[in-house]
C-alpha positions as CSV (number, residue, x, y, z in Angstrom):
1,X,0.0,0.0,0.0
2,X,1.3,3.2,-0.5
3,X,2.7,5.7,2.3
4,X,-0.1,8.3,1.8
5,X,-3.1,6.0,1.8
6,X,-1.4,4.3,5.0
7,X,-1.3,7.6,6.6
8,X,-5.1,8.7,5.6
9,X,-6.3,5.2,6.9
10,X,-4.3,5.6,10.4
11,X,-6.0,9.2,10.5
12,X,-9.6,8.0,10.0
13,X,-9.2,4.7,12.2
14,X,-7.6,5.3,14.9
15,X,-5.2,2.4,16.6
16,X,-7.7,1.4,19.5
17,X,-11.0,2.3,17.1
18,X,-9.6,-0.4,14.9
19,X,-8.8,-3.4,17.4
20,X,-12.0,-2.7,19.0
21,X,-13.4,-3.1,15.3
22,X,-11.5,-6.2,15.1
23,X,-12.9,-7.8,17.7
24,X,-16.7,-6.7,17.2
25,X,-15.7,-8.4,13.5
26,X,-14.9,-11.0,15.3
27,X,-17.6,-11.6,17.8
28,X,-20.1,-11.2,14.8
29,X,-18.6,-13.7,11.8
30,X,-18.8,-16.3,14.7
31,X,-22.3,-16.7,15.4
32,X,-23.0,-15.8,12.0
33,X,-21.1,-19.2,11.1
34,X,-22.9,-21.1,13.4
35,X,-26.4,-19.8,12.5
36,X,-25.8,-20.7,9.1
37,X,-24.3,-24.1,10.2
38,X,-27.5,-25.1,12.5
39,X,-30.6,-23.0,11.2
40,X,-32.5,-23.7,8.6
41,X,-32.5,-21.7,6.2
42,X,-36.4,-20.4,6.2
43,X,-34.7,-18.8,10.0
44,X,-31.1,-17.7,8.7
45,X,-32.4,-13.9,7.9
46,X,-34.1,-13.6,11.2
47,X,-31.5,-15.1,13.3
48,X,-29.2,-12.6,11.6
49,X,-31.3,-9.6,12.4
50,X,-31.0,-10.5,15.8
51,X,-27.5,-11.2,16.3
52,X,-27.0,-7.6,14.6
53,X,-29.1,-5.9,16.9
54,X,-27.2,-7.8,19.8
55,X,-24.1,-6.6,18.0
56,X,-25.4,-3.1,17.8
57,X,-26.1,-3.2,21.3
58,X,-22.1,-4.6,22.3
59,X,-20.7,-1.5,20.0
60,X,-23.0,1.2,22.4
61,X,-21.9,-0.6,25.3
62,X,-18.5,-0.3,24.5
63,X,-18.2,3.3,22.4
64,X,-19.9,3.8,26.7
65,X,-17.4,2.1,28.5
66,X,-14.5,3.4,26.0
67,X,-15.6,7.2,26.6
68,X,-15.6,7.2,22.4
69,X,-16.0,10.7,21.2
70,X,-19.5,10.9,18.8
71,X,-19.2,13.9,16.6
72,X,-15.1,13.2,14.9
73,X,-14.4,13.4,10.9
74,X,-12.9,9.7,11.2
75,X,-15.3,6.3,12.1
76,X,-16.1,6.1,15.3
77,X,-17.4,3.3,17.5
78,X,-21.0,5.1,17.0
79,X,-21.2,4.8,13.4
80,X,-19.9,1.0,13.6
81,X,-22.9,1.1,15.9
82,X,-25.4,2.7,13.8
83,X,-24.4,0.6,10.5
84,X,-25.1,-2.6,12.9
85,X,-28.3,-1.5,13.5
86,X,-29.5,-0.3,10.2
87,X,-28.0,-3.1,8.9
88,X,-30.4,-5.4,11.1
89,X,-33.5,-3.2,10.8
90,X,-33.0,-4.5,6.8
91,X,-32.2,-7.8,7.7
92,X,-35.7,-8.1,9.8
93,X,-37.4,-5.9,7.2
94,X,-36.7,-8.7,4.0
95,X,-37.4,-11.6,6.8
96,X,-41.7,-12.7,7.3
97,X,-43.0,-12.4,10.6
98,X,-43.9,-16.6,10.0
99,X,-40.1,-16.9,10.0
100,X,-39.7,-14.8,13.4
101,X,-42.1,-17.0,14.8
102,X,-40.7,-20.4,14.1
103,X,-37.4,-18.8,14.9
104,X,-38.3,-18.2,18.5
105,X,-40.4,-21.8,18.5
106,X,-37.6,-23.1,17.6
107,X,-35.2,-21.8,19.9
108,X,-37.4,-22.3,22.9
109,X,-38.4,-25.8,22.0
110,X,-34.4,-26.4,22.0
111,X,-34.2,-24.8,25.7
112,X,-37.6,-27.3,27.1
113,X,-36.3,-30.5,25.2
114,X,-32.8,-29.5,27.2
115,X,-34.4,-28.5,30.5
116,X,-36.3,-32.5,29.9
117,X,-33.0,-34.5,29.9
């Protein structure tokens, strides 16, 4: 990569913006891969709208926790935040409500059929 494109990326990212953008990365292609794995895949979009709420959610907590400033020229924690979210509002927008439903049957019918043995 060349020097000056180095140097804009380092200015709009800064170091502790981006390893806190790895790991959210990280903590979302995860469960993504085992949604995938174990849904089927009538309940894949739903699931997904969920987990990027949830993931939404862990970016506010920690743009909180990490004091992150809101109104900078670079990405900030916020907009990681706000691209989660708008990200899963489309996700549960192209999903049917009949998928929601048998995603949360089938997740609770997983929890009784445990609590059983």
């Amino acid at each position: 990569m060349p020097r000056s494109l180095m140097n804009r990326l380092g200015a709009c990212v800064p170091a502790q913006s981006a390893f806190v953008l790895v790991a959210l990365g990280l903590t979302l292609a995860i469960p993504a891969g085992v949604i995938v794995r174990t849904f089927e895949p009538s309940l894949v979009l739903p699931a997904f709208s969920v987990l990027l709420f949830m993931s939404a959610a862990l970016a506010v907590l920690v743009a909180i926790l990490l004091k992150a400033v809101r109104n900078r020229r670079g990405l900030t924690l916020w907009d990681i935040a706000g691209g989660l979210a708008i990200t899963g509002c489309a996700a549960s927008v192209l999903s049917e409500p009949d998928q929601v439903t048998l995603l949360f049957e089938h997740l609770f019918e997983r929890r009784a059929t445990a609590k059983q043995e």
